[in-house]
Structures are given as C-alpha cells and as structure tokens.
N, C-alpha and C positions, 0 to 999 in steps of 0.2 A: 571426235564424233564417234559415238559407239552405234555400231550397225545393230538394228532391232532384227530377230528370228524370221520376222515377216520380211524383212529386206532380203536377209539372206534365204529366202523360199524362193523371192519374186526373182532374186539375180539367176538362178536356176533356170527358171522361166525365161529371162529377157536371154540368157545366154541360147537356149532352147532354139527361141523366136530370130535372133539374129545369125545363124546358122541354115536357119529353114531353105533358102533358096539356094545353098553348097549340096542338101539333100536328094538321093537320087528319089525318080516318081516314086520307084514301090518302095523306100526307106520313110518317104514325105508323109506317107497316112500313118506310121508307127509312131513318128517325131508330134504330129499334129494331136494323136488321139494322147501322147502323152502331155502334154500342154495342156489340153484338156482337163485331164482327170489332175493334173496341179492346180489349177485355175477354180476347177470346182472343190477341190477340197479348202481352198480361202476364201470362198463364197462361204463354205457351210462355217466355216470358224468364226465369220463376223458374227458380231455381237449389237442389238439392237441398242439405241437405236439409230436407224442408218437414215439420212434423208431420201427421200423418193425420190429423188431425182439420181442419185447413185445407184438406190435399187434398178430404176429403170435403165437405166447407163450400161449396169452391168448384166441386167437381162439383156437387153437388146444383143449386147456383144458374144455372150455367150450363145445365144439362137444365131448370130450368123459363123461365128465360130463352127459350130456344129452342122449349119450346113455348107459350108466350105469343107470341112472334113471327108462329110458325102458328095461331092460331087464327083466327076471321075479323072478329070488334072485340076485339082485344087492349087488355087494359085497361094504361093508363096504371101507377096505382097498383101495381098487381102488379105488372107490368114494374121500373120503379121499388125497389118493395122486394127481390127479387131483385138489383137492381144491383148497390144498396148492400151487401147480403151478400158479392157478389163481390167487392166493390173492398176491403173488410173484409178478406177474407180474402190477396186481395192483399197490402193491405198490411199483414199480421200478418207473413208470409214472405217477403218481399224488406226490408220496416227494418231486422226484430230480429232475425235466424236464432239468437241467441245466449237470448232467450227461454224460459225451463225449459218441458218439456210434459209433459203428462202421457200424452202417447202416444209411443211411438217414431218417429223421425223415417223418412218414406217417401216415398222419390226420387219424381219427378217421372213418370207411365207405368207405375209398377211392379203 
C-alpha cells in the first residue's frame, strides 16, 4: 500500500495529537497552535468539490479547536477529539471526491 503525501502530513498531526496530554501547560498552547496552522493548511489545499456535510464537519471542528486553544488550561482530550474530527473530514475529501453524498457538493468558501 503506498502512503499518499496527505497521509503522511495527517501522521504528523495524529503523532502531534497523540502526545498532547505528555505536554507541559505552557508547552500545550505551542503543540496546539501548531496543529492548528497544519490542519488549516489541508483545509485550504482541498479541492472542490467537497460535500457540505464535511465542509460543515470540518468548520465546526476547527471553531472549537481554536477555542480550546483560547481558553486558559485547554484540555488535552478535547483538543484531541476535535482533531480527529478534522483530519476525518479531511480525509473523507481529498481520498474519495468520487464518494456518493447525500448532500450536494459545496466549493470550498462558498
């Protein structure tokens, strides 16, 4: 099985996420905001088009990613679950765009 670019971006990430709670507090917002700025640079690389239902998936996750980020002892686990949401949805829409949906497909911003 040959691992795709995007797998090896996302193991980065999952490696990142599964470490977050060994993190000390003032290490955990450096670990978190970098998660982050990976997670949105495979947002912006998706390519319409994507079902609404993953766009929304992956907005949701990322708005509470980011206020998990902000608050002032971000929990691990949370953070965490959220990720994985995001990298899910990820990769439902960069593997298989050929996928039936059950929602209409909706560009990327729209």
């Amino acid at each position: 099985m040959t691992i795709t670019p995007l797998e090896k971006r996302l193991r980065i990430v999952a490696d990142l996420v599964s470490g977050m709670d060994r993190v000390t507090l003032m290490g955990r917002e450096h670990a978190m905001n970098h998660v982050l700025v990976l997670l949105r640079r495979e947002a912006l690389r998706l390519e319409p088009p994507v079902a609404a239902e993953d766009v929304a998936s992956l907005s949701n996750a990322m708005t509470e990613l980011e206020h998990e980020v902000g608050r002032i002892a971000p929990s691990p686990s949370t953070f965490n679950q959220h990720a994985q949401i995001a990298m899910v949805a990820i990769r439902g829409t960069a593997v298989d765009q050929s996928r039936p949906s059950s929602a209409p497909a909706t560009p990327i911003g729209a």
